[in-house]
C-alpha positions as CSV (number, residue, x, y, z in Angstrom):
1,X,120.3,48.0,47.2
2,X,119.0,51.5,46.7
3,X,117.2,52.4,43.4
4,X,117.3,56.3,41.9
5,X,116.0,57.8,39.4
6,X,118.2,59.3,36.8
7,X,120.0,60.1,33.9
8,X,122.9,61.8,31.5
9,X,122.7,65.0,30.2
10,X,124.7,66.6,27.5
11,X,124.9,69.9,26.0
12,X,127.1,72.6,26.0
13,X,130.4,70.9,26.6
14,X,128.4,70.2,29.5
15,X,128.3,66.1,30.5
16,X,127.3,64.7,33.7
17,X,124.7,62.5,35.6
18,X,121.7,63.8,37.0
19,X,119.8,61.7,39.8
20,X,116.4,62.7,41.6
21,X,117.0,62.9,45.9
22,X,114.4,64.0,48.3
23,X,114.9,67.5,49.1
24,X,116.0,66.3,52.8
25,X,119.3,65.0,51.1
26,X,119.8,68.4,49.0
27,X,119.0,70.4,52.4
28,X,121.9,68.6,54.5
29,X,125.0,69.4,52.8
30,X,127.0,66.3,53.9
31,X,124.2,64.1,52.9
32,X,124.5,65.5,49.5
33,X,128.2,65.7,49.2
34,X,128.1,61.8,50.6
35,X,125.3,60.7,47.7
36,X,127.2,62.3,45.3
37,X,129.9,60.6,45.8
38,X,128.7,57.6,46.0
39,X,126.7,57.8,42.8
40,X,130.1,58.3,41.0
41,X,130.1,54.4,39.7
42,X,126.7,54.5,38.3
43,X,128.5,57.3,35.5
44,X,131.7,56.2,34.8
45,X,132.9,59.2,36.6
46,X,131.0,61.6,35.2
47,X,130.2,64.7,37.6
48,X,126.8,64.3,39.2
49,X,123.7,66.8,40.1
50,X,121.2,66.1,42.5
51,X,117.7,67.1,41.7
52,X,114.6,67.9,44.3
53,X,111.3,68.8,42.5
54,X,109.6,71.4,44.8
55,X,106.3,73.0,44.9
56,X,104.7,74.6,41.5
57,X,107.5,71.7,39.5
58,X,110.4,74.1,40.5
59,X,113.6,71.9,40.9
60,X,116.3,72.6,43.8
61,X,119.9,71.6,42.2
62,X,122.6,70.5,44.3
63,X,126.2,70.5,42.2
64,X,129.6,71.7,41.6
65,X,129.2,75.7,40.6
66,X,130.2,75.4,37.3
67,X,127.5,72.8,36.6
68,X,124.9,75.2,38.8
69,X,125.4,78.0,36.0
70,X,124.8,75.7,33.3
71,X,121.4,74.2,35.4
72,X,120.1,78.4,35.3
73,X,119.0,77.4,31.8
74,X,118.1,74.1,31.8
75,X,114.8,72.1,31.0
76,X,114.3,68.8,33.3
77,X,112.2,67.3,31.6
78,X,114.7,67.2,28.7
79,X,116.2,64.4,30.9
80,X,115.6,60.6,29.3
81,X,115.1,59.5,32.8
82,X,115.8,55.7,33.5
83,X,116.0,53.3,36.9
84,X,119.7,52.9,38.3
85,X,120.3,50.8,41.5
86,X,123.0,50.8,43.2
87,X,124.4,48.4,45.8
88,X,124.8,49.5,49.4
C-alpha cells in the first residue's frame, strides 16, 4: 500500500484531485502520466494534478493543460489536505 497526500479542489467549474509527488515523479513524464492514472480510483474519476513543492514554497504542477491554466492562479494552501492510501 502506498499513502499520498492529497485532496479535491473546486472552483471555477474547475473539479479535480490534487495529490503531492516528489518532484522525481513530475520530472519523468511517464512516471507521472503512470501515477496519474493510477490515482484515478481514489476520485471517483475526477481529473488529477500532481504537485511538487520546490525551493522558496514554489509548487511544480503536472496536469492536463486546461487544468495547468486554471493552476496559474491558484493558492495551495487553499487545499484541505487529507491522507489517501492506495493499494498496490
Amino acid at each position: 500500500m502506498k499513502t499520498y497526500q492529497g485532496g479535491i479542489v473546486i472552483g471555477h467549474k474547475k473539479r479535480f484531485g490534487i495529490v503531492r509527488v516528489d518532484k522525481a515523479v513530475i520530472d519523468n513524464r511517464e512516471e507521472a502520466v503512470k501515477t496519474m492514472q493510477s490515482l484515478l480510483p481514489l476520485f471517483q474519476g475526477l481529473p488529477v494534478v500532481l504537485v511538487a513543492e520546490e525551493e522558496k514554497d514554489k509548487p511544480l504542477y503536472f496536469a492536463r493543460p486546461d487544468l495547468m491554466n486554471f493552476l496559474m492562479d491558484f493558492h495551495l494552501p487553499s487545499v484541505e489536505w487529507k491522507e489517501y492510501t492506495l493499494a498496490e
